[in-house]
C-alpha positions in Angstrom: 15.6 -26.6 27.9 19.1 -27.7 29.4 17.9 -31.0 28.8 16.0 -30.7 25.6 19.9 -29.9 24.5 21.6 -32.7 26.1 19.3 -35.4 24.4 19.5 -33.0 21.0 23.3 -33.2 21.5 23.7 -36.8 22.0 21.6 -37.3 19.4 23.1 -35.3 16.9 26.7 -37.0 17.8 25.3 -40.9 17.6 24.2 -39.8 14.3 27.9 -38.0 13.4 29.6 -41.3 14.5 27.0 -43.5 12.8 27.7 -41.6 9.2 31.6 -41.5 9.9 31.8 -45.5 10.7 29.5 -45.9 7.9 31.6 -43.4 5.5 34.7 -46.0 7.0 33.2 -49.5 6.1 32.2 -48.1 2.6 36.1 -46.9 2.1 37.9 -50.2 3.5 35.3 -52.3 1.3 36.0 -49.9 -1.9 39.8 -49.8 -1.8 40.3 -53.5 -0.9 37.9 -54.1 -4.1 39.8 -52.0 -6.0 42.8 -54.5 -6.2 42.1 -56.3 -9.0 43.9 -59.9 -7.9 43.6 -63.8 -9.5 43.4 -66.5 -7.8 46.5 -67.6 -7.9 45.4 -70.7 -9.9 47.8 -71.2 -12.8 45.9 -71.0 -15.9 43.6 -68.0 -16.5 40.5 -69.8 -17.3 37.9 -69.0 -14.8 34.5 -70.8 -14.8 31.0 -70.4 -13.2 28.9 -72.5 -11.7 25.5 -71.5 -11.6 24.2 -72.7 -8.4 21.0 -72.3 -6.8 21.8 -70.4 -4.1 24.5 -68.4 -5.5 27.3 -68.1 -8.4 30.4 -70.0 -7.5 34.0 -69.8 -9.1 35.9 -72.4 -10.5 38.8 -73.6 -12.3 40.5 -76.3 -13.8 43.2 -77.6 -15.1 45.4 -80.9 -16.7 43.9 -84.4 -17.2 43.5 -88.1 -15.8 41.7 -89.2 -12.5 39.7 -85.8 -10.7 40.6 -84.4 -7.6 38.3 -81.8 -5.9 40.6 -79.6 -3.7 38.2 -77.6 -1.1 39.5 -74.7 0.9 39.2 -74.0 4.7 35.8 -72.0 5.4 37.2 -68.1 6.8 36.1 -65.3 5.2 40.3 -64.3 4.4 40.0 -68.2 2.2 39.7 -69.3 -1.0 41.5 -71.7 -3.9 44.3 -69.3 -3.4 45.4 -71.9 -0.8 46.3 -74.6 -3.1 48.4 -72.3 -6.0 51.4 -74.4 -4.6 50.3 -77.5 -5.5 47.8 -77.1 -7.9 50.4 -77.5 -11.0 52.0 -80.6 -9.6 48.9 -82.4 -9.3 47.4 -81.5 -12.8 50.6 -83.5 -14.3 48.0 -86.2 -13.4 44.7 -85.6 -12.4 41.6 -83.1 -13.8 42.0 -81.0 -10.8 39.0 -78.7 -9.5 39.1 -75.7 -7.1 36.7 -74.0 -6.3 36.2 -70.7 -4.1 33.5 -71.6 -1.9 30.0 -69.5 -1.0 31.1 -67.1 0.6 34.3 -67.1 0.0 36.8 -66.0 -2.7 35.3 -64.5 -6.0 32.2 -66.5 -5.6 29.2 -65.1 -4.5 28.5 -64.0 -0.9 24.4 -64.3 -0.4 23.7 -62.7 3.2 22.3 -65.8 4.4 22.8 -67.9 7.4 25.8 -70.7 6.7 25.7 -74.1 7.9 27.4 -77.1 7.2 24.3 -78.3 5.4 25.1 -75.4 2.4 28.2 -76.7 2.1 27.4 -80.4 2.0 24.5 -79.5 -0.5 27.1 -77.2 -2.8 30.1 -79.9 -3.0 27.6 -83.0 -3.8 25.9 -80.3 -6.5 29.4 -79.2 -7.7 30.4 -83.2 -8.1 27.5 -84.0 -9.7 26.8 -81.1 -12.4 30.6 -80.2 -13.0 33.0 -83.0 -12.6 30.7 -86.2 -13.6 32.3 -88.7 -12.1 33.5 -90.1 -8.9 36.8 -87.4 -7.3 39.4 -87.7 -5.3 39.2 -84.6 -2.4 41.8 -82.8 -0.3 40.4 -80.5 2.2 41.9 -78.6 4.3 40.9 -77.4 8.1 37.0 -77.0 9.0 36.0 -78.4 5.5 36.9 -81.6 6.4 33.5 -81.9 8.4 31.8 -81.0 5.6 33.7 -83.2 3.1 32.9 -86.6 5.9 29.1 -85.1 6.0 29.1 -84.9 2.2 30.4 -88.4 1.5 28.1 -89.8 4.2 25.3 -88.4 2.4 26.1 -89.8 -1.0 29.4 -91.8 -1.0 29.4 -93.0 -5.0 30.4 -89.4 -5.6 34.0 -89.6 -3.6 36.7 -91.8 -3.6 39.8 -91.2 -1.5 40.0 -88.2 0.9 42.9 -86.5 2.3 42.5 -84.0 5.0 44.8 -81.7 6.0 44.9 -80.5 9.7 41.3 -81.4 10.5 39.2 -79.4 13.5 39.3 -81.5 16.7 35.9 -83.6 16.7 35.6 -81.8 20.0 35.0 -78.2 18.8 32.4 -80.1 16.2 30.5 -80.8 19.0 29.8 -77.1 20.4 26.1 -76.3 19.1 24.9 -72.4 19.2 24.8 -71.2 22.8 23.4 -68.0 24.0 27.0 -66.6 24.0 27.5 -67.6 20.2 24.5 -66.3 19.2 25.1 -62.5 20.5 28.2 -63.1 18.9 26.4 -63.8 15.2 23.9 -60.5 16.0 26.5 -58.5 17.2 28.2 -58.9 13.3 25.3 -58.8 11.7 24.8 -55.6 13.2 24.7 -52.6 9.4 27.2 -50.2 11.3 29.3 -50.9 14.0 29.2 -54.9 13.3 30.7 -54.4 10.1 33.4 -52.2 11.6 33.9 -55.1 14.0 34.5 -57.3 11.2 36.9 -54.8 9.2 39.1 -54.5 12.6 39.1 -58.6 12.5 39.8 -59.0 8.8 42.5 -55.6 9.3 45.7 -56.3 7.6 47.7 -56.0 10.9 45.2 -58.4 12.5 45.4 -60.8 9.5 49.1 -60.8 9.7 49.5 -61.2 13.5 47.1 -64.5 13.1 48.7 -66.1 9.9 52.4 -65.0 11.9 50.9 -66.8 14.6 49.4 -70.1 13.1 52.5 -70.5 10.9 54.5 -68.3 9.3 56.4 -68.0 13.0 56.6 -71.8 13.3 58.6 -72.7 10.2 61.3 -71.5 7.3 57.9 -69.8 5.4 57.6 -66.0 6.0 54.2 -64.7 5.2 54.6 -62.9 1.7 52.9 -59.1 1.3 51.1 -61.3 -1.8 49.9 -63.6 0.6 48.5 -61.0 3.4 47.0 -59.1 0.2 45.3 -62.0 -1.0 43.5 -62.7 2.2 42.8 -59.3 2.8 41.4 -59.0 -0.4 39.1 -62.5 -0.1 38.3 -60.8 3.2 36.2 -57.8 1.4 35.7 -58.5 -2.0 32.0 -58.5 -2.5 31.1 -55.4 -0.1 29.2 -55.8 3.1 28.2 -59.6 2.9 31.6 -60.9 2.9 31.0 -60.7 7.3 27.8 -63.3 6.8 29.9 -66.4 7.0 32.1 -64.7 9.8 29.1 -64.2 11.9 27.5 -68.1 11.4 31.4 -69.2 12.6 31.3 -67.0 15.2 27.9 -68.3 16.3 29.0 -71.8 15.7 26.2 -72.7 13.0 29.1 -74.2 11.1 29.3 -76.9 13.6 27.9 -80.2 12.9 28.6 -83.7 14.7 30.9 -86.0 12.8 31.4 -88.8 14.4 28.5 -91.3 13.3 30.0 -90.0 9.5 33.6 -90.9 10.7 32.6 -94.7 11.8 30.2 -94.8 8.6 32.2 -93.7 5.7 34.4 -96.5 3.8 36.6 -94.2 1.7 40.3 -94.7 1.7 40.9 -91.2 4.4 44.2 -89.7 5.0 44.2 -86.9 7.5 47.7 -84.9 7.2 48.7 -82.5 10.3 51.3 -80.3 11.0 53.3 -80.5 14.2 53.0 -76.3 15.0 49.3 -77.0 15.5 48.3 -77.2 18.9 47.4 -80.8 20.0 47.1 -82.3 16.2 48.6 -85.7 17.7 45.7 -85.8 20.2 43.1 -84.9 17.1 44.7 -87.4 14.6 44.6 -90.0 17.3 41.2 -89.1 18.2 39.7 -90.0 14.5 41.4 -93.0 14.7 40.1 -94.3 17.6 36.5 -93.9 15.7 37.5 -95.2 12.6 40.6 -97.6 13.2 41.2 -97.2 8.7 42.2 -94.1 8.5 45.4 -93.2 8.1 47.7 -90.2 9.4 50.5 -88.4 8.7 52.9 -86.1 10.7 54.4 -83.0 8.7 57.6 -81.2 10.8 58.0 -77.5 11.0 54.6 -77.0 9.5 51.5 -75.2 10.8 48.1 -74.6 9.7 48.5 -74.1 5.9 50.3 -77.4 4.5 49.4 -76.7 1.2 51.2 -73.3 1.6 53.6 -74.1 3.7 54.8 -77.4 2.8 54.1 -78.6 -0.5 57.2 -80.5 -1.7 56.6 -82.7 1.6 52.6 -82.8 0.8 53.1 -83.6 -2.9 55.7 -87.1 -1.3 52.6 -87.9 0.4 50.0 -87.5 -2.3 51.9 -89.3 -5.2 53.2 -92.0 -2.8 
């Protein structure tokens, strides 16, 4: 009987903690929702793209020569990245952002991501939206998916800029065994989501974003910033921790390099000097593709376009 009750009692308290992390996730993903933020774009047209694997979120502005401006792939992401430069650059182009899949206002399917998606949604979004051949300015982890996107069909793109791209190194790592726990432990209903709340926490979020650049420079991170990314974070209930747990199990990862010495476009990678080793990762690209070109930005980290976008707008227009 003694131990009827044990097993009883330890059953009866998994279940307790089950329901209250459960009752948690449901809250955090309800009140972050209930913040009813924009983009930050400035204009308040907001368009759809129906896409076939999920609704994406777009907007536009100004006139002239297009230019496609594509977010870094986190879950805390989105066009909210570019509201600095966004007016600036619509003096003279059509300029496009969109919120990626998964990210942002778009849709968040609980599907695996891999660069592949990505590749697939920005040649889609060129061809059915803009019309024409774009100008692109990425920014982190995108970039491999930009230089995979123009490889597969270069008459869509013209020049690319890239701002702080991944080393071509961390590329390379394919899904281990390691990786893989890492994507099933997320995926997990109840206690992965709570693993993914306590990584996409506002105290967590600040600490990282304090860390990668706020820290670094003159630029403080705003309480409108840390809510924006907190909000991208959770908006769209449970499936906002899909793409979280394909980075975390590297299937985001893709070799670039036969892309880098293939693609002819004019490419301009932009780093900032607070990120670790960026000299070593501009010089690397070179070394595989002796055209492009590269830029040093002072006192910046890894968010140019939030950070320093009177010195990225010199570049741009120069």
């Amino acid at each position: 009987m003694k131990l009827k009750e044990k097993i009883l009692s330890a059953f009866t308290l998994t279940v307790a903690t089950a329901a209250a992390i459960s009752a948690i996730n449901k809250i955090i993903f309800a009140k972050a929702e209930s913040h009813n933020l924009s983009s930050g774009f400035p204009t308040d047209l907001s368009l759809t793209y129906h896409w076939r694997f999920g609704q994406i979120r777009y907007q536009t502005c100004g006139s002239g020569r297009p230019i496609l401006l594509i977010h870094s792939i986190d879950p805390c992401m989105s066009s909210y990245e570019w509201k600095k430069i966004i007016k600036p650059l619509s003096q003279n182009h059509t300029v496009y952002a969109m919120d990626l899949i998964g990210c942002g206002f778009s849709e968040k399917p609980g599907f695996l991501y891999t660069n592949f998606l990505y590749v697939q949604l920005i040649n889609d979004f060129v061809k059915d939206i803009i019309g024409r051949r774009t100008d692109v300015i990425c920014s982190g982890n995108s970039s491999s998916v930009i230089l995979m996107a123009c490889r597969n069909n270069d008459a869509l793109f013209d020049q690319i800029t890239m701002l702080n791209p991944e080393p071509i190194s961390e590329t390379l790592q394919i899904p281990s065994s390691q990786s893989k726990l890492m994507r099933y432990f997320y995926n997990l209903p109840v206690i992965g989501t709570l693993g993914y709340n306590i990584a996409f926490s506002k105290r967590m979020l600040e600490e990282r974003f304090l860390k990668e650049y706020a820290s670094f420079s003159n630029v403080r991170l705003s309480s409108d910033d840390l809510e924006h990314f907190y909000h991208n974070a959770h908006i769209g209930g449970y499936n906002c921790k899909m793409l979280y747990a394909s980075l975390r199990g590297k299937y985001m990862n893709i070799n670039i390099s036969n892309a880098l010495r293939d693609v002819n476009n004019s490419i301009l990678l932009v780093g900032g000097d607070r990120v670790n080793n960026m000299e070593e990762t501009l010089h690397e690209y070179q070394e595989m593709n002796p055209s492009v070109e590269t830029c040093i930005l002072k006192n910046t980290g890894s968010l140019i376009a939030l950070e320093s976008p009177e010195k990225l707008m010199k570049i741009l227009i120069s």
